[in-house]
mmCIF file of the C-alpha atoms, coordinates in Angstrom:
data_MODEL
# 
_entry.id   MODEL 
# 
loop_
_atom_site.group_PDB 
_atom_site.id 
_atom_site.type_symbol 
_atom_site.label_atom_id 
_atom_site.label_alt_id 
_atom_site.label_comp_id 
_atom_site.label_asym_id 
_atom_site.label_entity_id 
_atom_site.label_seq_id 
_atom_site.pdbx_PDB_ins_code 
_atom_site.Cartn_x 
_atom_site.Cartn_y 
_atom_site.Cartn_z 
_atom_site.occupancy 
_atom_site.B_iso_or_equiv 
_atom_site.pdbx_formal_charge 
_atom_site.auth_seq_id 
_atom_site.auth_comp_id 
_atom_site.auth_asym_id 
_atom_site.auth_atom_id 
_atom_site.pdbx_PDB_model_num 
ATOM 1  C CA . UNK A 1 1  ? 10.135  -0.447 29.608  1.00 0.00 ? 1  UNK A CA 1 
ATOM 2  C CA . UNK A 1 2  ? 9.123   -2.806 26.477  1.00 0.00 ? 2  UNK A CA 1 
ATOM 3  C CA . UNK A 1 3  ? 8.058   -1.167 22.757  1.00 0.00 ? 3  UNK A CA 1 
ATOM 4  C CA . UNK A 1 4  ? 7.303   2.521  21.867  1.00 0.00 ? 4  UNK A CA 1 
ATOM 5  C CA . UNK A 1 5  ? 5.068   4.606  23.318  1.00 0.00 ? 5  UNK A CA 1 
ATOM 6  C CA . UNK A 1 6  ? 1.444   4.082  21.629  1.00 0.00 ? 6  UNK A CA 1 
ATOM 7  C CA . UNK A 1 7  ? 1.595   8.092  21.542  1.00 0.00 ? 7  UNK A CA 1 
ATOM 8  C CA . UNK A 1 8  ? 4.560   8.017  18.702  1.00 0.00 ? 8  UNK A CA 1 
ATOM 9  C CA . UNK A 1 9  ? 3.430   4.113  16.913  1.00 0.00 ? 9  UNK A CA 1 
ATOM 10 C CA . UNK A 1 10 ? 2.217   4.579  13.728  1.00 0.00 ? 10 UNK A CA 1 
ATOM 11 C CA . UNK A 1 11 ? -1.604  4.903  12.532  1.00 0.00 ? 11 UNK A CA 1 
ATOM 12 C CA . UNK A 1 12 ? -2.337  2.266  10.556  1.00 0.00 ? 12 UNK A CA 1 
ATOM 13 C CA . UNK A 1 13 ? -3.979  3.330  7.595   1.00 0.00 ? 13 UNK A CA 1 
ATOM 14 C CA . UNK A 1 14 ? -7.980  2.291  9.347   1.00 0.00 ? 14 UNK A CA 1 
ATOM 15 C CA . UNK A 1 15 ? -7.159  4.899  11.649  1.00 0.00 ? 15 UNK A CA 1 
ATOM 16 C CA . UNK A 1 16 ? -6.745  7.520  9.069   1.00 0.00 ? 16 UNK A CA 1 
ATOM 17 C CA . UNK A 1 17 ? -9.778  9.632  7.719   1.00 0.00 ? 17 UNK A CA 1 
ATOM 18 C CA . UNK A 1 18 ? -9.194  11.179 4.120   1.00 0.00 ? 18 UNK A CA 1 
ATOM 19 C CA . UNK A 1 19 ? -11.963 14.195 3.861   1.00 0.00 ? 19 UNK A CA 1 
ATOM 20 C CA . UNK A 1 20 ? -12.579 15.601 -0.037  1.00 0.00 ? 20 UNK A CA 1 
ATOM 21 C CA . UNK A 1 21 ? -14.092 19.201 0.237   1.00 0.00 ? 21 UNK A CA 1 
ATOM 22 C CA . UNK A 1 22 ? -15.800 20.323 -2.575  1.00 0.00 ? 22 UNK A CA 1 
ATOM 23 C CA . UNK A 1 23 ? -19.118 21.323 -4.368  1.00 0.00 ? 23 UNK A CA 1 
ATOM 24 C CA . UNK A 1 24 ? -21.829 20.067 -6.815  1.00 0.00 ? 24 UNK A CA 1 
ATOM 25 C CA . UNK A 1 25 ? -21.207 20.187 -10.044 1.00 0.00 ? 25 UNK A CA 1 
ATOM 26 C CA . UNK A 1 26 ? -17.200 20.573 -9.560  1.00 0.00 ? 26 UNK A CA 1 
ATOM 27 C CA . UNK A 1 27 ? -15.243 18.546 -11.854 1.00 0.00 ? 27 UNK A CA 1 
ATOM 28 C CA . UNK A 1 28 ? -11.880 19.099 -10.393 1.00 0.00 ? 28 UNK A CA 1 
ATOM 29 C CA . UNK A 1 29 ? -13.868 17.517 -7.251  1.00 0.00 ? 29 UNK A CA 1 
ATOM 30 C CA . UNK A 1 30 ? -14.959 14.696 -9.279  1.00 0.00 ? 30 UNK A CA 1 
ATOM 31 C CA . UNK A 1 31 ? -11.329 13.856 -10.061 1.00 0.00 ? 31 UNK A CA 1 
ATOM 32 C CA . UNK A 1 32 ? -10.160 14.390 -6.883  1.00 0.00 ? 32 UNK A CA 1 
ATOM 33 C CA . UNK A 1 33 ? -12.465 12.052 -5.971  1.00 0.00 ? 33 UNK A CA 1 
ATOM 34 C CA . UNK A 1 34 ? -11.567 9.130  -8.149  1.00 0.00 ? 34 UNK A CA 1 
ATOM 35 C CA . UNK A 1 35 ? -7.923  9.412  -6.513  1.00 0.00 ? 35 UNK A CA 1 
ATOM 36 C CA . UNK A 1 36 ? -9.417  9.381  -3.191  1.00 0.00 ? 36 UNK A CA 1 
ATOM 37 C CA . UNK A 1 37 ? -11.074 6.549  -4.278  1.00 0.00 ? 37 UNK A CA 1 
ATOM 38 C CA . UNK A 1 38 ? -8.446  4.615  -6.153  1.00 0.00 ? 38 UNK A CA 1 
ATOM 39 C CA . UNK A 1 39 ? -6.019  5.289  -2.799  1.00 0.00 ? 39 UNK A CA 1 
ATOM 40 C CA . UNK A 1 40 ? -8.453  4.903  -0.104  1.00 0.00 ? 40 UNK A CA 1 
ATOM 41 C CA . UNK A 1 41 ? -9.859  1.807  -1.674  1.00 0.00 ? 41 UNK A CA 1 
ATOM 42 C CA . UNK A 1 42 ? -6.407  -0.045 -1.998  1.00 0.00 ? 42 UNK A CA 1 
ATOM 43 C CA . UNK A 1 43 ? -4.903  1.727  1.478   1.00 0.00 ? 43 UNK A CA 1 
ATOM 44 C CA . UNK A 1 44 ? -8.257  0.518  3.450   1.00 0.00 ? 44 UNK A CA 1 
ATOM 45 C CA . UNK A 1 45 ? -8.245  4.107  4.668   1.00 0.00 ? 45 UNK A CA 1 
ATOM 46 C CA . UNK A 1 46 ? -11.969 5.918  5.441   1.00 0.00 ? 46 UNK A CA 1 
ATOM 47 C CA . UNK A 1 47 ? -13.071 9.126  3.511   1.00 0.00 ? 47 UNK A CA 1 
ATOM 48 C CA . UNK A 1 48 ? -15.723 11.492 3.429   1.00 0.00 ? 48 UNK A CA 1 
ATOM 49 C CA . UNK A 1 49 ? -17.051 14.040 0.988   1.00 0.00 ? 49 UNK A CA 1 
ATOM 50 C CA . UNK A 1 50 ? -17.898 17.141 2.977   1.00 0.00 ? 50 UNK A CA 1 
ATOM 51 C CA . UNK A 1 51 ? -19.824 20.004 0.539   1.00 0.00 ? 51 UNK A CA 1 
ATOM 52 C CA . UNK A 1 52 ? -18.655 23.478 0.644   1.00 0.00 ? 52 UNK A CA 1 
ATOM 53 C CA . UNK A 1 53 ? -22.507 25.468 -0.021  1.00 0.00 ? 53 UNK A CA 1 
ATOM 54 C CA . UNK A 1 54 ? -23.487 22.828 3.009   1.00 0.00 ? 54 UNK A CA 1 
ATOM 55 C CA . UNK A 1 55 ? -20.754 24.442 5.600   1.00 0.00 ? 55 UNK A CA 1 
ATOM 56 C CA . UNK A 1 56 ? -20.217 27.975 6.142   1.00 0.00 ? 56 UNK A CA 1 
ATOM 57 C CA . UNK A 1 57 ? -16.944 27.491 7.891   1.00 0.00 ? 57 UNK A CA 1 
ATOM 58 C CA . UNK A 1 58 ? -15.703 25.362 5.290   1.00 0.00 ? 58 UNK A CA 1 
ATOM 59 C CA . UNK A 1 59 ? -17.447 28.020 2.871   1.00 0.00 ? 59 UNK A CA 1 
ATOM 60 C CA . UNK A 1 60 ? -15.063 31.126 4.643   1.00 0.00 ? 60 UNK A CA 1 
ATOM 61 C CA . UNK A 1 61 ? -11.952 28.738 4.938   1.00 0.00 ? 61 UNK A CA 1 
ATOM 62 C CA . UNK A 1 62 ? -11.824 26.678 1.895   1.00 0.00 ? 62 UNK A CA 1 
ATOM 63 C CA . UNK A 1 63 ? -13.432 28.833 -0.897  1.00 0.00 ? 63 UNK A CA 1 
ATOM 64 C CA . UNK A 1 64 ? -11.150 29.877 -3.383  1.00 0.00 ? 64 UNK A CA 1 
ATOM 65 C CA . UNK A 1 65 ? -9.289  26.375 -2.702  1.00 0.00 ? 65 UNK A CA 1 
ATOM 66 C CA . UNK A 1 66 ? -11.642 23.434 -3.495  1.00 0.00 ? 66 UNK A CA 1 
ATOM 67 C CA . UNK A 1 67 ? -11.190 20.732 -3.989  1.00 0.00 ? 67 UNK A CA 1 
ATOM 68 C CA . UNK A 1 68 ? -9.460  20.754 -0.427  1.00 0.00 ? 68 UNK A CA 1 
ATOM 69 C CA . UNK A 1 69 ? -8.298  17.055 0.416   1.00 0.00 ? 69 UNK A CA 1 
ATOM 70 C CA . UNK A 1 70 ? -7.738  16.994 4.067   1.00 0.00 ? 70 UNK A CA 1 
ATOM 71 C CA . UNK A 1 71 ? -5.605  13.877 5.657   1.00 0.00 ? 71 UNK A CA 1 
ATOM 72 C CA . UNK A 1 72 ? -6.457  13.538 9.652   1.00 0.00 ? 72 UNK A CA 1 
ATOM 73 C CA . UNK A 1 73 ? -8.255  17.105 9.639   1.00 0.00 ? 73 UNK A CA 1 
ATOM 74 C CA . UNK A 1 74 ? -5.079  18.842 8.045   1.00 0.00 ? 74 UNK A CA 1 
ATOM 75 C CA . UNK A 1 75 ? -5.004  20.294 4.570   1.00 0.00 ? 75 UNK A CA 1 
ATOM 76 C CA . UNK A 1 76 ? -2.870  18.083 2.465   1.00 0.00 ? 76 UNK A CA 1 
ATOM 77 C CA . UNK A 1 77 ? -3.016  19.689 -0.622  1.00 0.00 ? 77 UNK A CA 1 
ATOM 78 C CA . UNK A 1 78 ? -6.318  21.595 -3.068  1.00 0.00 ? 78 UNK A CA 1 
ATOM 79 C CA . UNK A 1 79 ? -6.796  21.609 -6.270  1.00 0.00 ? 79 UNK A CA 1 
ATOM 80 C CA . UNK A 1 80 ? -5.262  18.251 -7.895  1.00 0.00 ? 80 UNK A CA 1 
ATOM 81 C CA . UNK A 1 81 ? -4.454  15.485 -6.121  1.00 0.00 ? 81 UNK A CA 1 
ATOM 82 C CA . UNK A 1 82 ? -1.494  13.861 -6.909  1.00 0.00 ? 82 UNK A CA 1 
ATOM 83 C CA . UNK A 1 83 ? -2.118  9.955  -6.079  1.00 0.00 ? 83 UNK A CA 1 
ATOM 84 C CA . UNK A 1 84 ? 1.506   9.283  -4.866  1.00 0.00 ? 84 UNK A CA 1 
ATOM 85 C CA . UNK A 1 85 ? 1.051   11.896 -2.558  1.00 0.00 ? 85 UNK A CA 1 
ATOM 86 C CA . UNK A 1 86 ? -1.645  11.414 -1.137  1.00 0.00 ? 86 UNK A CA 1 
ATOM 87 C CA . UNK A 1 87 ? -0.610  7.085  -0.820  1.00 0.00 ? 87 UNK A CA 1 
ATOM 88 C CA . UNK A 1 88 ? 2.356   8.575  0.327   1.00 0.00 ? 88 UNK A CA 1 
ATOM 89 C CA . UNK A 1 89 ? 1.081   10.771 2.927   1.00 0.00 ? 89 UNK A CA 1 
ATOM 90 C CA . UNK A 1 90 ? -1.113  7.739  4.041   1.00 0.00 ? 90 UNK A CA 1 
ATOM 91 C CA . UNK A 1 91 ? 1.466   5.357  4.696   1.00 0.00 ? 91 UNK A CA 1 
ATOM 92 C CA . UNK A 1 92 ? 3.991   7.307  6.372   1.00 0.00 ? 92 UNK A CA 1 
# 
């Protein structure tokens, strides 16, 4: 039996997906969004802005949270992103 398991391997960071929830006109998402930027542009990692009055599950889940960063499809964190975090977070 040679190497790991591909199930337990690492993602590299291509195969990650950051996703920013938030709305128009939101500057906490607007700052959020430059981290996400900043990270995702140095990590080579996807993201996507999804918007809250868009998505009424995202509108019942994530309301009184946004900005919602999500890493893979799980919360990471809401509110303000902290960019070692979030690099952090990536790269493990």
């Amino acid at each position: 039996m040679g190497g790991m398991s591909p199930l337990f391997r690492r993602k590299s960071p291509q195969e990650r997906v950051v996703t920013l929830i938030g709305k128009p006109g939101c500057h906490l998402c607007d700052d959020a969004q430059i981290v996400i930027e900043n990270v995702c542009g140095d990590l080579g990692v996807p993201w996507e802005r999804k918007d809250i009055t868009q998505d009424q599950g995202l509108h019942d889940q994530y309301w009184e949270q946004i900005p919602v960063v999500l890493v893979d499809g799980r919360q990471h964190t809401f509110w303000r992103v902290d960019e070692q975090r979030l690099r952090k977070a990536l790269t493990d």
